[in-house]
Phi, psi and omega in degrees: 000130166338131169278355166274159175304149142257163173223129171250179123258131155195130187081047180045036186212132157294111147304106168242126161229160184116170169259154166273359179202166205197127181243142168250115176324149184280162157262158183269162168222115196245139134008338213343306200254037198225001227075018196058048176288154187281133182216001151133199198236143169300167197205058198282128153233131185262130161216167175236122173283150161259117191230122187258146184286324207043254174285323235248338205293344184289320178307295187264020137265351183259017167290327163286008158208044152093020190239140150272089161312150161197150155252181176224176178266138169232021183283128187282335184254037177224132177322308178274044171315136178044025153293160159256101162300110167221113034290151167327118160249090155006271163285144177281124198295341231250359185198014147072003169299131155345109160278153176285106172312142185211133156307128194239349199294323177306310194284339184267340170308302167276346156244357157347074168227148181305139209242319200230140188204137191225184194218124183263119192237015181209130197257157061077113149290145184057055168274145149234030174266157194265130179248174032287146110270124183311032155354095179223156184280090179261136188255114170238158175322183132042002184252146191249003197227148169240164203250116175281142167210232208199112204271098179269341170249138176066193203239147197277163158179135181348133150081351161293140166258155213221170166213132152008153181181145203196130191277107189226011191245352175205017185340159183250352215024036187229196206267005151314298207283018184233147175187164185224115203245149203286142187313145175074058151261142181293149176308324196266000159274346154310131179302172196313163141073023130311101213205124162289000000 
């Protein structure tokens, strides 16, 4: 058995098995140029979060097998009738109505371009992306919204066009498994575990 936690549903409720936290002795933190006097102690602690998806969960599964979900408003009595959301929105901001989930993927393949771009060269902690990271704004054709990512191949500039890419040989279910690269790029130039 795993030492992390699982988590299922069944009958609409989480099965959680496993433990969910794990305590570690504190260490002592000494001194070197004091004589190793004692200055306090490490306070390691491991836990597994439960972070549930809902609505949103149609998204990162379907990144995991290569389609870029968005939604649109169809509410026929709303101003924002056919607008298109990507990053995903559950609701229509503008009559709160339920949006229709839409496959995107075509649209982002063929209109895809940077709108905005900024080069991250220092991180974070549990950052796993390799820097510099490429940070971009991406702009599609008929979506009213724009999509913050991750430039993974070549160097960004405005109005360059981009395409999809998608962690589909080892997904993460999380917004990792999307990332993007300038049209015409070769296949055998995608980081590991990659696919259009």
């Amino acid at each position: 058995m795993s030492k992390y936690a699982t988590v299922r549903v069944k009958d609409n409720m989480y099965k959680v098995m496993g433990d969910f936290h794990h305590l570690t002795p504190n260490t002592p933190i000494r001194d070197l140029n004091d004589g190793g006097k004692l200055v306090g102690v490490t306070n390691p602690r491991e836990m597994t979060y439960i972070h549930s998806y809902g609505g949103e969960a149609v998204f990162f599964e379907s990144l995991s097998k290569g389609k870029l979900m968005a939604t649109r408003c169809d509410n026929p009595k709303c101003e924002a009738k056919g607008t298109i959301y990507q990053p995903f929105r559950i609701h229509c901001m503008d009559c709160l109505g339920k949006n229709t989930v839409i496959d995107m993927t075509d649209i982002a393949k063929k209109t895809a371009t940077i709108h905005t771009f900024m080069v991250c060269e220092r991180s974070g902690a549990f950052n796993v992306l390799h820097k510099p990271i490429k940070f971009i704004n991406i702009e599609f054709e008929g979506v009213s919204t724009i999509l913050m990512s991750y430039l993974a191949v070549g160097e960004p500039e405005m109005g360059m066009r981009v395409v999809p890419i998608f962690q589909t040989t080892d997904p993460t279910y999380t917004i990792l498994d999307l990332a993007w690269v300038p049209e015409g790029t070769k296949k055998n130039k995608l980081p590991e575990g990659f696919s259009f």
